[in-house]
C-alpha positions, 0 to 999 in steps of 0.5 A: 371535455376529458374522456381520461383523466389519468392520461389527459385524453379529451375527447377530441383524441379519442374520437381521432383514435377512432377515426384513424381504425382504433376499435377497442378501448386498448387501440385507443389507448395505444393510439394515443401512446398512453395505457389504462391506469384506473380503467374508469374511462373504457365505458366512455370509450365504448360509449364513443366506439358504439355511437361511431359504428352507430353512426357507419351503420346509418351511414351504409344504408 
C-alpha cells in the first residue's frame, strides 16, 4: 500500500525508516531520500509512528 503518493513511499519504506530510528515524519522522509510535497501523508506517518512506540511500550513491560 502506498503511504506517499507523491514519492512513491509504500508502506513497507516507511515502517523500514522507522525501524531504522526514524521518529518523525521528516526522519521518514530523509531516510527515504524523498520530502514533503502536498504533506497529505504525514497523519499516516504518525498514525504509523504511534502504532510502533505502541507496540515498544507493550513491548518494555
Amino acid at each position: 500500500m502506498y503511504v506517499c503518493n507523491c514519492n512513491g513511499l509504500r508502506e513497507r519504506d516507511v515502517r523500514a525508516a522507522i525501524a531504522a530510528g526514524a521518529a518523525r515524519p521528516a526522519q521518514i522522509f530523509k531516510a527515504c531520500d524523498s520530502a514533503p510535497q502536498c504533506a497529505r501523508c504525514v497523519c499516516d506517518m504518525r498514525k504509523m509512528l504511534d502504532e510502533d512506540r505502541e507496540a515498544l511500550r507493550y513491548a518494555a513491560e
